[in-house]
MIDRENVEX-328180 format. One record per atom (N, C-alpha, C): x, y negated, z negated; atom name. Coordinates in Angstrom, 3 decimals. Layout:
<atoms>
> X, Y, Z, CA
...
</atoms>
This chain:
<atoms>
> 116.102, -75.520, -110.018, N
> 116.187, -76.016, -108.660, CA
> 114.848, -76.667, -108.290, C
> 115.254, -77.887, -107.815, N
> 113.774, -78.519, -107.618, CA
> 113.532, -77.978, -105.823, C
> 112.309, -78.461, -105.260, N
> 111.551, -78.593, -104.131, CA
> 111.281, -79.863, -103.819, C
> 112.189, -80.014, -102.763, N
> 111.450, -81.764, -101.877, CA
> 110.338, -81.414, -101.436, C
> 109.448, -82.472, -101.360, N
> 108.252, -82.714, -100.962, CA
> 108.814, -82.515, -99.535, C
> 107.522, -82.161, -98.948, N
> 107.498, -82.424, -97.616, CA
> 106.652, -83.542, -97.082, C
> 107.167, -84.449, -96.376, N
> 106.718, -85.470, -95.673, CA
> 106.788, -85.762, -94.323, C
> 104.956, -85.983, -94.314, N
> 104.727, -86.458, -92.553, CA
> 104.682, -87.556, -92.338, C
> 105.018, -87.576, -91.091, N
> 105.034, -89.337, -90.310, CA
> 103.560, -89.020, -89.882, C
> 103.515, -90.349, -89.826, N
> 101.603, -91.172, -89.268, CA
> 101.589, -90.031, -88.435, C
> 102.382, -90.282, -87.013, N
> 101.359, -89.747, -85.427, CA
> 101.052, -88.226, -85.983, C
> 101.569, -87.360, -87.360, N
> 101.315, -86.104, -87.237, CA
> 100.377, -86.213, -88.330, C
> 99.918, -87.196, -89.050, N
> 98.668, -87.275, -89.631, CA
> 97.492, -87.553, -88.744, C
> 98.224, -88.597, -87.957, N
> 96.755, -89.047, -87.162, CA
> 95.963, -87.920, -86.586, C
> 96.917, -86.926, -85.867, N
> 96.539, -86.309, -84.729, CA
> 96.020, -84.640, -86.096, C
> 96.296, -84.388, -86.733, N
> 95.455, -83.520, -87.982, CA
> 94.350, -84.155, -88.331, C
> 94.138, -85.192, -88.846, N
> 92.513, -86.319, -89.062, CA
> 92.069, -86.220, -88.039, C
> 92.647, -86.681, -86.842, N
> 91.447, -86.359, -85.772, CA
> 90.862, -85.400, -85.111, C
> 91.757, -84.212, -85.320, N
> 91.285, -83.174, -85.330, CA
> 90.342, -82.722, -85.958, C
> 90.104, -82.915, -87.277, N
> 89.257, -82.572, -88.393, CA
> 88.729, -83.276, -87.890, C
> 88.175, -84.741, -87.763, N
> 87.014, -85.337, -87.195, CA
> 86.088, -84.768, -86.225, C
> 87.038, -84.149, -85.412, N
> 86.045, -83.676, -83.979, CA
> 85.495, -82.139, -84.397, C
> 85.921, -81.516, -85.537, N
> 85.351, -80.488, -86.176, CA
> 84.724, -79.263, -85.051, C
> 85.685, -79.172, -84.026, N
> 85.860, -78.022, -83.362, CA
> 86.358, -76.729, -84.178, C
> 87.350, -77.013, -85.256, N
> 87.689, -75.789, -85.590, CA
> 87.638, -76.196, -87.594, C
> 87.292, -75.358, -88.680, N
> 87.122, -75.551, -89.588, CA
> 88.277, -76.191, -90.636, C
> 88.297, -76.477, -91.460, N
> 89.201, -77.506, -92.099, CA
> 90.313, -76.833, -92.484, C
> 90.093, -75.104, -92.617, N
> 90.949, -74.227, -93.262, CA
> 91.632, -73.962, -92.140, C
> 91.064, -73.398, -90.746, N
> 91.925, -72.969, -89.736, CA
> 92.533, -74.404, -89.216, C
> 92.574, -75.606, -89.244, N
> 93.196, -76.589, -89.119, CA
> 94.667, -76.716, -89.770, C
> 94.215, -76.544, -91.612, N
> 95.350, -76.636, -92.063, CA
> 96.589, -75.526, -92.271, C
> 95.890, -74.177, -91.673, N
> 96.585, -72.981, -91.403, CA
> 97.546, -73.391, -90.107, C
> 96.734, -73.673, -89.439, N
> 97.313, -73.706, -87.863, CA
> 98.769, -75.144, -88.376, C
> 98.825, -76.356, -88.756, N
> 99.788, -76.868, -89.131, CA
> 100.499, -76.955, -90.376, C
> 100.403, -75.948, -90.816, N
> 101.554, -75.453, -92.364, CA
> 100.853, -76.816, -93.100, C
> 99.648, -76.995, -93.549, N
> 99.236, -78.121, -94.153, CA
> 98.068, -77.887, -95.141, C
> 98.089, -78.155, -96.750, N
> 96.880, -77.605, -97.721, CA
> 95.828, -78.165, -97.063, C
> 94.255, -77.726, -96.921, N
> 93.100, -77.803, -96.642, CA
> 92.811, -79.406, -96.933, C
> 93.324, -79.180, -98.866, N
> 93.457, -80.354, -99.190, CA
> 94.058, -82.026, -98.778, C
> 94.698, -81.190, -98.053, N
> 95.768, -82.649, -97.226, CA
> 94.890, -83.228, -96.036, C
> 94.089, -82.184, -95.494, N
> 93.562, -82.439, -94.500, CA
> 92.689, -82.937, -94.789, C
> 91.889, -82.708, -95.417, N
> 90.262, -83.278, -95.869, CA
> 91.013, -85.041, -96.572, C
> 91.549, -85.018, -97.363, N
> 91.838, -86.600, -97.506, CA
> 92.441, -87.859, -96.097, C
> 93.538, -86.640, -95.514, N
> 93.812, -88.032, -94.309, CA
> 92.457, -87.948, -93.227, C
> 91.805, -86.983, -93.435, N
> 90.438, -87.232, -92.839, CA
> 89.634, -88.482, -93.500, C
> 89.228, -88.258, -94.319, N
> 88.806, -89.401, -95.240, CA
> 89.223, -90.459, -95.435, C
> 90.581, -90.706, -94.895, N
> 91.074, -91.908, -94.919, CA
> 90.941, -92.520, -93.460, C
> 91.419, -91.573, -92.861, N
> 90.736, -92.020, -91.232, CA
> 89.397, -92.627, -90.911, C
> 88.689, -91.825, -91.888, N
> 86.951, -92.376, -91.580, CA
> 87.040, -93.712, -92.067, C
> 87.574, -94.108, -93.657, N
> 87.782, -95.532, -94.138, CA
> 88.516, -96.462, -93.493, C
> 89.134, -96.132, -92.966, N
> 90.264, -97.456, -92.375, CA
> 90.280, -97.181, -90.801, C
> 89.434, -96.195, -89.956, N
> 89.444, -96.389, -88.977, CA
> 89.067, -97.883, -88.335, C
> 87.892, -98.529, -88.503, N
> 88.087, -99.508, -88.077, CA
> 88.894, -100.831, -87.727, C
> 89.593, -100.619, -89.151, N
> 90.711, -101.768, -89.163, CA
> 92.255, -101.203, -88.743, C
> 92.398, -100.295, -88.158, N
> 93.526, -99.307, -87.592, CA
> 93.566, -100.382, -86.227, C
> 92.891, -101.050, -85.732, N
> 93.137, -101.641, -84.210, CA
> 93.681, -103.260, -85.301, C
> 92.734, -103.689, -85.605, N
> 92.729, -105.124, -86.426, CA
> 94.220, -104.930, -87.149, C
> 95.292, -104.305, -87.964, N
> 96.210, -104.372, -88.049, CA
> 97.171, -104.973, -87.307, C
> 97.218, -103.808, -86.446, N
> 97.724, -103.761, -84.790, CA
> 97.537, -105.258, -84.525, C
> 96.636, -105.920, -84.054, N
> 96.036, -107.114, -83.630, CA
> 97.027, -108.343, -84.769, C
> 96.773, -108.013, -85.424, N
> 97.325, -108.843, -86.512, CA
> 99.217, -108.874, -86.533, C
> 99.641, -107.857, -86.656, N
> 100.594, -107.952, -86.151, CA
> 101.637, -108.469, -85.131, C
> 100.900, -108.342, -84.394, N
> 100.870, -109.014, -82.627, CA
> 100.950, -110.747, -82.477, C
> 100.271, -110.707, -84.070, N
> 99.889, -112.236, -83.632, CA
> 100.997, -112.658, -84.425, C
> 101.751, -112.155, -85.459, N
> 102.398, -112.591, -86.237, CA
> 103.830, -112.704, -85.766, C
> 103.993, -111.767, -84.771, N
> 104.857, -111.642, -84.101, CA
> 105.098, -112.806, -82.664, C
> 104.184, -113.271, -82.707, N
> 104.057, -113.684, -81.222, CA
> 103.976, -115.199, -82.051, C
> 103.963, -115.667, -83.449, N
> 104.004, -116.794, -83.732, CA
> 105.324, -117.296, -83.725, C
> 105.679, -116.234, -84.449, N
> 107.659, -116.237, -85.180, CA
> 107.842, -116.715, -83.491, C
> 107.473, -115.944, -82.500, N
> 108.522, -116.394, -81.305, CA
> 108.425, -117.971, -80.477, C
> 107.050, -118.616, -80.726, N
> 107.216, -119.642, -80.694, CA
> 107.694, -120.493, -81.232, C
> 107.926, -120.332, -82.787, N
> 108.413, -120.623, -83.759, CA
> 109.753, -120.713, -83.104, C
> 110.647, -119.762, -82.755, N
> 111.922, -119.984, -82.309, CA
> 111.722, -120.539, -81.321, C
> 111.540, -120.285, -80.142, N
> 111.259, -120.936, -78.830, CA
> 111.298, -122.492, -79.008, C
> 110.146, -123.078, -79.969, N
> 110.379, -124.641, -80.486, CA
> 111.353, -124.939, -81.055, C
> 112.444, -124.105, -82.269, N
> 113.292, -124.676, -82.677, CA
> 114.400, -124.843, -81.260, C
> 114.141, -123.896, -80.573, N
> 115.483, -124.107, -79.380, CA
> 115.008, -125.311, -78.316, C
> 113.607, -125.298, -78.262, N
> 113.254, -126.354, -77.600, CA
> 114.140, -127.983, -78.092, C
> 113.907, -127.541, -79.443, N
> 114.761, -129.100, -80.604, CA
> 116.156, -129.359, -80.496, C
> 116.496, -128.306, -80.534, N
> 118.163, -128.168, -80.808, CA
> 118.327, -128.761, -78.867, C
> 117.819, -128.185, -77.762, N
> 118.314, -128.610, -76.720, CA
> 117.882, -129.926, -75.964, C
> 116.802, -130.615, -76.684, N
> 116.770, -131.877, -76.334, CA
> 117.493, -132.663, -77.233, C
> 117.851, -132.514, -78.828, N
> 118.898, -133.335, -79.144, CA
> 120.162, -133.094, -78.487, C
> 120.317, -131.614, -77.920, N
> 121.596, -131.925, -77.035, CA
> 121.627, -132.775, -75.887, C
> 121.067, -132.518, -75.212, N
> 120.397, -133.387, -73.606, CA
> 120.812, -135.080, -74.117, C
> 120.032, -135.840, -75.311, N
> 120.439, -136.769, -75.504, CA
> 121.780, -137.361, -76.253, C
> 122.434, -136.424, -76.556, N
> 123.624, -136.796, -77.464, CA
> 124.297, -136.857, -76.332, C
> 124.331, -135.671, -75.453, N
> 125.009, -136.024, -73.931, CA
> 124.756, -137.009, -72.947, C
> 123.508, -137.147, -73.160, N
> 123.174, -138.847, -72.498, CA
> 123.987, -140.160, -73.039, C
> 124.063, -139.837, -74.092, N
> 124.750, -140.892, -75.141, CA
> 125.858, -140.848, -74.539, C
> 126.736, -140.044, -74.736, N
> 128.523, -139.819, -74.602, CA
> 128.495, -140.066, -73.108, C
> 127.535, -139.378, -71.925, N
> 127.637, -139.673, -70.765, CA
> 128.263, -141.326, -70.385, C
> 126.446, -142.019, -71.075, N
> 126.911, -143.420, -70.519, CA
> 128.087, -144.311, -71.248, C
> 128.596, -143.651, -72.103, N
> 130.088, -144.159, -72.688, CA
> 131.271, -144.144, -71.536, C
> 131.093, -143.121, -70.865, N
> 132.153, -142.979, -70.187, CA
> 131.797, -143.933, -68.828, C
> 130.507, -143.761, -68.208, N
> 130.190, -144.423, -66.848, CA
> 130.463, -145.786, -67.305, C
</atoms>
């Protein structure tokens, strides 16, 4: 019989790393207190310290990538509704 891993989502890593960061309470009573090896803790600590900075710059990046795609659409609908506007101009003055 095997054992699944157990797996955490980010916000319950983040908030264990930052805990360990602020080193109010020791790395062992940390990982006691959330059913988590010492070991687990001391690395997403360590990873927190490495990539903290670029943890916002992601974010940022994202945002932008997102916010391109929507102009991106926004212009194609901009296209599609002025060739409509004039195809209907067209057919309009057919009829007047």
């Amino acid at each position: 019989m095997t054992k699944k891993r157990k797996q955490y989502n980010s916000q319950f890593k983040f908030k264990v790393a930052l805990e360990a960061v602020q080193e109010l309470r020791t790395i062992s009573e940390i990982a006691s207190a959330y059913s988590v090896h010492p070991t687990q803790v001391k690395n997403w600590k360590k990873q927190l310290l490495m990539e903290g900075p670029t943890v916002f710059e992601q974010n940022m990046a994202q945002q932008q990538r997102e916010q391109e795609v929507r102009e991106m659409e926004l212009y194609e609908q901009i296209g599609r509704l002025k060739m409509e506007l004039e195809w209907l101009k067209k057919k309009a003055a057919q009829f007047a």
